[in-house]
N, C-alpha and C positions, 0 to 999 in steps of 0.2 A: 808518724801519725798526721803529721801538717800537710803534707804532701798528698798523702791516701783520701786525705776530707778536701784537699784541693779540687779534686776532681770530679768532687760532688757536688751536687747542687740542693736545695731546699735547706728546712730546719739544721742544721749541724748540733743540737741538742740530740733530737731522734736519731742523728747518726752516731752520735755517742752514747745512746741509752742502748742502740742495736747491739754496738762493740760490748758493753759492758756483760747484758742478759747474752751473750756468745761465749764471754772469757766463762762466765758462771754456771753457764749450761756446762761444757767442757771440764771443769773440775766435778761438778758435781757428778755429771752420766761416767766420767770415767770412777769416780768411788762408788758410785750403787750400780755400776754393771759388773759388777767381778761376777754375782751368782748367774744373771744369764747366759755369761762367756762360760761357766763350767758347765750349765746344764747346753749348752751346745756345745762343749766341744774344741771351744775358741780361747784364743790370748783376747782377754780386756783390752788391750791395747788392738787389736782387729776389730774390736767392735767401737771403739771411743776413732778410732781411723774412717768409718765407716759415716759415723755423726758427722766426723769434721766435714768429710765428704757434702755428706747432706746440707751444712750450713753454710761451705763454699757456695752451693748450688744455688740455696737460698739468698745468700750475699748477689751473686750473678743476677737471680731472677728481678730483687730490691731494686740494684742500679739500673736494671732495663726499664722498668717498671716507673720509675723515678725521672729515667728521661721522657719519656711520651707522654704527650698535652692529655692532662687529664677527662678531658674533655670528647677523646678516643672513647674512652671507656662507657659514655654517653648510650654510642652506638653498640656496642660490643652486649650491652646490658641483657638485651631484648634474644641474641643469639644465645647469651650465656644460659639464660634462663630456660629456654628452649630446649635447652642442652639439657640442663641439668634435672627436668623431672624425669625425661627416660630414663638416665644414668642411674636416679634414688628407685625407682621404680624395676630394674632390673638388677641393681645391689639386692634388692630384698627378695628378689626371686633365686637369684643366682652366685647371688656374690659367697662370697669366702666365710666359714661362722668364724670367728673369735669368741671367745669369753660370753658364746651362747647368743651371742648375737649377729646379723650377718648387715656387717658396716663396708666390708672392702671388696675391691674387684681388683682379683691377682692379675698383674699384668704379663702373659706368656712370656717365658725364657730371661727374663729379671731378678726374679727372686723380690722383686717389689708388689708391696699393696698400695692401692691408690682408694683414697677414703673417701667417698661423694659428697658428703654431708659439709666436706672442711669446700669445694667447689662451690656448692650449694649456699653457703653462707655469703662468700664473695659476691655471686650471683645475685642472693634475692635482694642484699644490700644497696648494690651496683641499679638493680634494676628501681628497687623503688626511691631511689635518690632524683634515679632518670622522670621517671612519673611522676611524683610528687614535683620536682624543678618545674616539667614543663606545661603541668595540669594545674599551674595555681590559680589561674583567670575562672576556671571553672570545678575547681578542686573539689567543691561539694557537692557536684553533678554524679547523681547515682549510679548510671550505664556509662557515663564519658570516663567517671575517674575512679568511683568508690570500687565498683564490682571486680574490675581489673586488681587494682593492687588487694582487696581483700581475698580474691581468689588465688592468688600468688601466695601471700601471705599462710594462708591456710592450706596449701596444698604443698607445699615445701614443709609446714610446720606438721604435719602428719605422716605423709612418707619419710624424713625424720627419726620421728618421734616412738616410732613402730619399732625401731632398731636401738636409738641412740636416743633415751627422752629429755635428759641435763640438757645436750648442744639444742634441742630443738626449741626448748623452755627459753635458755639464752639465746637465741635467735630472733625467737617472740617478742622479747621483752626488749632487745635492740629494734625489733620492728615498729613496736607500741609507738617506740619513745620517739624515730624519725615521722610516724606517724602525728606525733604531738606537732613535735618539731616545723613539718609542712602542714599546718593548719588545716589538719581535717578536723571536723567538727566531734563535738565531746561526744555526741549519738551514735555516728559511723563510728566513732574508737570502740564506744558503748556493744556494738553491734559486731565487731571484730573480738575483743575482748570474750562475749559470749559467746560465741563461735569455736574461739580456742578453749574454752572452759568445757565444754562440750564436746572436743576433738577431744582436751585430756582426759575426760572421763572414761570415754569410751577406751584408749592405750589402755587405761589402767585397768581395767576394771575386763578389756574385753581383746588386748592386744595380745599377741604371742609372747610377749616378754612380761605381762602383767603378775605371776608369779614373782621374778626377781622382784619388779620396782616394789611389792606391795612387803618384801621381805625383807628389803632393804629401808624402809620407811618405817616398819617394827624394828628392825636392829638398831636403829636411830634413838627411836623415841625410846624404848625399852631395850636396853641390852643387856641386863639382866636377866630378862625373862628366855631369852633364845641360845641358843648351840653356843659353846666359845666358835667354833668352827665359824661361823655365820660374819662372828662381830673379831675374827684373825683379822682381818687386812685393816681395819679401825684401830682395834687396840695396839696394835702392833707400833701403829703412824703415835697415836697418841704419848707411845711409853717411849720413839723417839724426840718426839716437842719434848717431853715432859724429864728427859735425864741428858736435854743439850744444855742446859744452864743456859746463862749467860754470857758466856763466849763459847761454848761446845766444849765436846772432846778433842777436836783439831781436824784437820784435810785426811778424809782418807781413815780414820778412827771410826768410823760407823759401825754398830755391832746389827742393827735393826734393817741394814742392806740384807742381812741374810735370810731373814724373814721374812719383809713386804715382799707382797707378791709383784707387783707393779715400783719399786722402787725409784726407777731409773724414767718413768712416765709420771702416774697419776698421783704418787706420794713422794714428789720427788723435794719437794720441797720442806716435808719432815724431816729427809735424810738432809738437808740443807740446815735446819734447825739444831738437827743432833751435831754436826759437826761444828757450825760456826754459832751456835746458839741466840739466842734470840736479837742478838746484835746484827745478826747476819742474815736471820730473818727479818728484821726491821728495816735493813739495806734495802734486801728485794722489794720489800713494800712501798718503801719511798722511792725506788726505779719507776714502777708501774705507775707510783700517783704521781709525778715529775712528768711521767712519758703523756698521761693525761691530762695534763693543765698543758703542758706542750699545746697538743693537741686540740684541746679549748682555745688556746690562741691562735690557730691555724683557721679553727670553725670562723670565730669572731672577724675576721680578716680577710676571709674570701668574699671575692666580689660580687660572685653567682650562687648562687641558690645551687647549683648542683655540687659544685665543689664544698661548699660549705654542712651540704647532706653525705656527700659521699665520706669529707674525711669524720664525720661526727659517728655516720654509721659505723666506720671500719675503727675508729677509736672505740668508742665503745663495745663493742663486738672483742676488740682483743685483753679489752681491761676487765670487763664483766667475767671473762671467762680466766681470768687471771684471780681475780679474788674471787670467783668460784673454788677453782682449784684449792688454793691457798685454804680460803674456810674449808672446806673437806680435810684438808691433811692435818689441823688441829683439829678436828672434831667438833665444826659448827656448822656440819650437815649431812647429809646420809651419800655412803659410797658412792661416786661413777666414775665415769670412764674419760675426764675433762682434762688435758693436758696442759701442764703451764706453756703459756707461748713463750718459745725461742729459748727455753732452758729446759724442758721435758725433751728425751731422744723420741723421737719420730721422723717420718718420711716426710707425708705428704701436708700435713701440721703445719712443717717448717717451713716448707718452698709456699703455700697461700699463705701463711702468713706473712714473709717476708714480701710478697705480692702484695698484699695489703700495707705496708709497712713501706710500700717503692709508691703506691695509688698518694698514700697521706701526704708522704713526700713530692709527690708530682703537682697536688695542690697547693703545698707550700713552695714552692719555684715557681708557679705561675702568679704567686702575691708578690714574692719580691723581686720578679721582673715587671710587672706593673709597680713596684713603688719605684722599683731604678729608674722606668721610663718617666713616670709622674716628677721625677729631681731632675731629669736632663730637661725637661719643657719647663719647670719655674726657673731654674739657670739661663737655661735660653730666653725667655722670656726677659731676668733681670737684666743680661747683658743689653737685649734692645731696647728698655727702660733708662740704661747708664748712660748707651750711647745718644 
């Protein structure tokens, strides 16, 4: 292990909350994927092989990611974004449905789906860390600063939201906050804020998918009143929190894997509950809020304004939607489709977020090579004092 973190550079906490949500991912996706290996077809172990695979990859993309000046990403922002509304914009024409909604673009002869929304978050992150840094002299200049990042803002958060409305919500609400963050003014939040109230109105009330959301927000508040069928994937997560005890049933003991539909993804952390019980649920929760004061000390510490945006964006971005998750899988909010990062099996989830998780990193190596240099100049300095 001493050797493995040798070769790394930045926070060495982060790189051991990574190893950790890896070792946990990995027990858990191999106990709650038994039933997708029989409804394919497959040995559990071809498909927990498959994971590893994917989290190798995602390890791979972290260290790349970790080495290059964060400050690359600067420039890279403005093409990513670019990028990224055609890609949401032809996902929703073209892409793939899953579970009634069309989030992914198959990619020919792989057997992989590639998710735009998880791009798209990197992206608008990346890009208004870039804006807000460089726009601060004139930050609250309507046409120079505001109209740019609230059009970005809002058009990300709707092609989204059309498909996928939880990740676009949490996207928003990371957006808000960089937005505090880089001093734009309470009116312009004011004015953005309105803006997305009014984008949600319309999803909900007037989107392709405004059935689900408005059905899943009655199974919520009322689940009594509606179908068992409707409030299965709820109850099901619930009656595992609710018979893990205090240390579970044990590794691999889960009876409620055969049930949840999504076990091995979006309730993966119930079937984490039933087996190691609320002690083991409590572990997870203090990974995530450890990996976040991390990360508060990373913000506090950077020198620049973009680094200091960039890793606050992408920390929050992974923690928000981590106790998103989490509150869903005991029952303090209505079903989606939100994956825990780096312990839910996924593809393209795992390789951005681990991208994100090399970006946080690569801020943090560029602080503690500026405090190295800062000790070798008062050194040097004292020596010519002594002498």
């Amino acid at each position: 292990m001493h050797r493995l973190l040798s070769k790394t550079q930045g926070d060495r906490w982060i790189w051991l909350i990574v190893i950790l949500l890896s070792v946990i991912s990995l027990l858990a996706v191999y106990s709650s994927s038994g039933t997708l290996a029989y409804k394919q077809g497959k040995a559990t172990e071809s498909i927990l092989m498959k994971h590893l695979l994917m989290m190798v990859g995602g390890l791979a993309l972290m260290y790349i990611s970790h080495k290059l000046d964060y400050r690359y990403y600067a420039g890279l922002s403005k093409v990513l974004i670019l990028v990224t509304i055609p890609l949401l914009l032809f996902t929703l024409v073209f892409g793939s449905h899953v579970n009634g909604a069309s989030r992914w673009i198959a990619i020919p002869g792989t057997g992989f789906g590639f998710q735009t929304s998880d791009l798209a978050k990197l992206a608008l992150i990346t890009y208004l860390a870039r804006t807000l840094s460089r726009k601060q002299e004139n930050i609250k200049d309507v046409k120079e600063s505001f109209l740019p990042i609230m059009g970005a803002v809002c058009v990300v958060f709707i092609l989204i939201a059309l498909a996928n409305l939880s990740t676009a919500l949490m996207l928003f609400g990371v957006s808000i906050l960089l937005l505090i963050i880089g001093r734009i003014s309470v009116k312009q939040i004011a004015v953005v804020c309105l803006a997305g109230a009014i984008l949600l109105t319309g999803v909900i009330f007037l989107g392709p998918r405004r059935k689900t959301y408005i059905s899943r927000v009655k199974t919520f508040m009322h689940p009594e009143k509606v179908d068992a069928d409707k409030s299965f994937q709820s109850d099901h997560a619930k009656i595992a929190v609710a018979t893990g005890g205090l240390f579970g049933k044990g590794p691999g003991n889960s009876t409620e894997r055969n049930f949840l539909p999504e076990a091995y993804s979006d309730e993966i952390f119930a079937i984490i509950i039933e087996e190691y019980g609320m002690f083991g649920g409590a572990v997870v929760v203090g990974i995530y809020l450890f990996l976040l004061y991390r990360c508060v000390k990373i913000v506090t510490k950077a020198p620049k304004a973009f680094g200091a945006l960039l890793a606050c964006g992408l920390s929050f971005s992974i923690t928000i939607q981590a106790f998103a998750n989490m509150a869903i899988a005991v029952g303090l909010g209505p079903v989606t489709g939100v994956p825990l990062p780096l312990i839910s099996m996924g593809g393209t989830s795992i390789l951005f977020t681990s991208v994100a998780f090399g970006i946080i990193l690569s801020v943090s190596r560029h602080i503690d090579e500026n405090e190295a240099s800062k000790k070798v100049v008062v050194g040097e300095i004292r020596e010519v004092a002594m002498a």
